[in-house]
N, C-alpha and C positions, 0 to 999 in steps of 0.2 A: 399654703406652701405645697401639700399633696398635690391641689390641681392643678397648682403652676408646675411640679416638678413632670405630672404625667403629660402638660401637656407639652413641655420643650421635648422629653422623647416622643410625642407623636408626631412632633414637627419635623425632628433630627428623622425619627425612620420613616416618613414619605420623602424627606431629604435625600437619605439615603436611597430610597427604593428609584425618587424619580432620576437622582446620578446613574445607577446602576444599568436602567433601562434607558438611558440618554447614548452609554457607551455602547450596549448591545447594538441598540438603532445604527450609530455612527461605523459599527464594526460588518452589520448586515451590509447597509446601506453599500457599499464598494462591489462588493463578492455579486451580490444583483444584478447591480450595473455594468457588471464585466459580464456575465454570464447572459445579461439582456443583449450587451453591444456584441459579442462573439455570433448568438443566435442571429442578430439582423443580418449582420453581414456575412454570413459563414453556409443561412439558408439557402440563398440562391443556388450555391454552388451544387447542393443534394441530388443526387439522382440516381437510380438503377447502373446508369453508367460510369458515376465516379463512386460508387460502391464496388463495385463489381469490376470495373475493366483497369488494364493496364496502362501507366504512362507511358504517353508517348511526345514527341515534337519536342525533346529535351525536358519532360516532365512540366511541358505548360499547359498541357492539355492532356484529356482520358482520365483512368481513375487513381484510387488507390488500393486495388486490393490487395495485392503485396503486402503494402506498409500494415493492415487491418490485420492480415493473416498472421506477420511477422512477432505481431505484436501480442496478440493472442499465444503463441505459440512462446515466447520469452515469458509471457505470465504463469503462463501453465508450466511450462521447466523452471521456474521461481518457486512456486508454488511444491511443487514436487519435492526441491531439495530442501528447502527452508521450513516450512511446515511443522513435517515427522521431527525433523530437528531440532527447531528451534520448541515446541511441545513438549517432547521429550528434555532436553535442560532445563526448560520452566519446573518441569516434575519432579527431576532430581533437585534443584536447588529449593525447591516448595516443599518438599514431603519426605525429602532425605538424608539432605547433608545441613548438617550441625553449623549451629550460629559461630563459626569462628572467624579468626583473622581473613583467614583464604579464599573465605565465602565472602564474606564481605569485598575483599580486595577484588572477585571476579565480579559481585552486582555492581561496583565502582567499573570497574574496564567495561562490561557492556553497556552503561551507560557514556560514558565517555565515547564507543565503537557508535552509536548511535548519531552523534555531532561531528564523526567525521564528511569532511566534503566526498562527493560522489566520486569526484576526480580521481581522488586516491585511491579509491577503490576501483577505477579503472584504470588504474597504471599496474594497483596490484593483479591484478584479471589479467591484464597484458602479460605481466612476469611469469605468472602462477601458472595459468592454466593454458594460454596463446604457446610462449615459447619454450618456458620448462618442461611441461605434458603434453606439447603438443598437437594440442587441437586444434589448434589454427583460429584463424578468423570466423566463428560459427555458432550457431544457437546455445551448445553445449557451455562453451565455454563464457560467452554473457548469460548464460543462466545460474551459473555455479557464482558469477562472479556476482550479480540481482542477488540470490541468495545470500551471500555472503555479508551486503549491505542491509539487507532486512531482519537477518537473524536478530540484533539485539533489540527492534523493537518489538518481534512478537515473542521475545523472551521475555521481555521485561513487564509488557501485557497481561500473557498468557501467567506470569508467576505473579502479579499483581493479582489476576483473576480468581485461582486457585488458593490465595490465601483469603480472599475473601469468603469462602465459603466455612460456615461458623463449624467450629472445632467438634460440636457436638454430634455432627453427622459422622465422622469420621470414627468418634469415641463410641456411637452406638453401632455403628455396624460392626466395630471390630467383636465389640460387647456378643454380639448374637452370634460370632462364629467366622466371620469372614475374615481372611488375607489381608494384610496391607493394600499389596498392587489387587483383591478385588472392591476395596475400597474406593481405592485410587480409580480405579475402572469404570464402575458401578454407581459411582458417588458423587466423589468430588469434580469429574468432568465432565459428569452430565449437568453439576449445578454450574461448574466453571464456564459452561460453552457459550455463553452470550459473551461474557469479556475477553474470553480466545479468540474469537470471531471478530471482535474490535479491533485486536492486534494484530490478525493474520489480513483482515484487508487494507489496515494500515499501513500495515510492509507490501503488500501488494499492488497497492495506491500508488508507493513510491518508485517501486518499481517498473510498473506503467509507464511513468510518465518520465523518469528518468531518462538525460541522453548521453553524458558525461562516459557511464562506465561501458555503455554498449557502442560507443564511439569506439574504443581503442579493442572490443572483443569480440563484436559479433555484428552490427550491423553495414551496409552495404551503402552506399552513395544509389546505385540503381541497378535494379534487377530487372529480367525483360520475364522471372518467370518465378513459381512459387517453389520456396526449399523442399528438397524432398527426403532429406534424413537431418539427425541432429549437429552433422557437420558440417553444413550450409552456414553459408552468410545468409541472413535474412534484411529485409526492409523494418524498419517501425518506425510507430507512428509519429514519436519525437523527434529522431532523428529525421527523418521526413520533411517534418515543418519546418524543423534550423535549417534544413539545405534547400527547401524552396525557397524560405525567406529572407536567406543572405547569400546563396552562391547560386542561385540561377535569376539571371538579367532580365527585368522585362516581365516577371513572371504576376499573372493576374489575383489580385490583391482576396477575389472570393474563394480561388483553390487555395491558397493560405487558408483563410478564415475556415473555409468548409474543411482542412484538415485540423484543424484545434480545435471547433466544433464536433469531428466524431472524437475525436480524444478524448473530450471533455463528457462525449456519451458514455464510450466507452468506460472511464472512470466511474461516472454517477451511476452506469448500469450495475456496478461491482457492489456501489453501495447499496443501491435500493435492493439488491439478492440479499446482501448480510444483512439488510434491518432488517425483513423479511425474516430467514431464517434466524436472528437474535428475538425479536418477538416473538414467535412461536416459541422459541426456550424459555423464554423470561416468563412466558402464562405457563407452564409448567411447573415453574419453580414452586417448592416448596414454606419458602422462608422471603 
């Protein structure tokens, strides 16, 4: 009875293991194959010239640097407002405010803030900061508005992260003489930094690639030239690709490709720096 009982669970868990690795494969397998079909047809299109130069001939020929620079420049204004921000609330709801109704009712709204569509968030962009403050049509204001859609996930991240870090570092430093906030400083975000880092390129990932809310705040149909304060319209590289590939006629199928190609660099470059800098964290870690 013992060997029949151990051997049905030996059977049930390579059951299990070869299910589990049947979905991973099935789940791989697509992501590849987009990523292999983009590369084929998206290479030809590479060169010093469609990196670097301007469109021209109605945007069917020449490059993209506009849209490259545009886009850079929305991540880093993302990056900027959301960040210190979005860090900072992880910290207070992590390490300072008390398990109540209110706390609860706000980790419920920022998750909910997180599943809203982009759209909305570029209509509120349009209200908020285009016409009420306005800033007009300009980096400033699709950056504020990028921020505003990313805050709740590297909140929710970053105070994920932070509560990971076991209780005991916290209780020993204070034990030897340290501050709260040098705790908090000293401690818990140098152990937190690899899951912060997960959430802040996660919101920055989105932001990227996002075209919905930079549609109605900041980005431009075509520039002949690169912004040159934060009150510019600028080009990027999503809205770029929607308007070469359904509102310009005619237009050659590899400057498509070779613009969702560097996008798709430009995304994977963000990763491979934060796994980078996340593993050098993670071999420091103490626990």
């Amino acid at each position: 009875m013992k060997r029949a009982s151990a051997r049905n669970r030996q059977i049930t868990e390579r059951f299990g293991y070869g299910f589990i690795t049947l979905m991973a494969v099935l789940t791989v397998i697509p992501i590849v194959a987009v990523v292999i079909y983009i590369l084929a047809q998206g290479a030809p299109a590479i060169s010093l010239e469609f990196l670097t130069g301007f469109p021209h001939d109605g945007m069917r020929a020449g490059g993209i640097l506009p849209a490259i620079v545009g886009t850079l420049y929305l991540t880093i204004g993302t990056a900027i407002f959301s960040v210190p921000l979005g860090v900072a609330a992880a910290i207070y709801l992590s390490e300072y405010a008390r398990d109540t109704g209110v706390t609860r009712l706000i980790r419920i709204a920022i998750i909910n803030l997180a599943g809203i569509p982009s759209v909305v968030y570029g209509l509120f962009g349009l209200g908020l900061f285009v016409l009420f403050l306005k800033f007009g049509t300009s980096i400033l204001a699709a950056s504020l508005t990028l921020s505003i859609m990313t805050l709740p996930v590297i909140i929710s991240t970053a105070e994920e992260a932070l509560r990971a870090v076991p209780q005991a570092f916290r209780t020993v430093s204070i034990s030897l003489g340290a501050t709260r906030w040098q705790t908090i400083r000293r401690i818990v975000l140098k152990e937190a930094l690899p899951g912060i880092l997960t959430g802040v390129i996660l919101g920055l990932e989105r932001a990227a690639g996002e075209t919905a809310p930079i549609l109605f705040t900041g980005a431009a149909f075509f520039l002949p030239r690169l912004p040159h304060s934060p009150f510019d319209a600028t080009m990027a590289l999503p809205y770029h690709l929607f308007v070469i590939s359904t509102q310009v006629p005619e237009m050659p199928i590899q400057i498509q490709y070779g613009t969702a190609l560097v996008l798709l660099i430009f995304v994977l470059g963000m990763n491979i720096i934060a796994t980078i800098i996340r593993s050098r964290a993670r071999a420091r870690r103490q626990w």
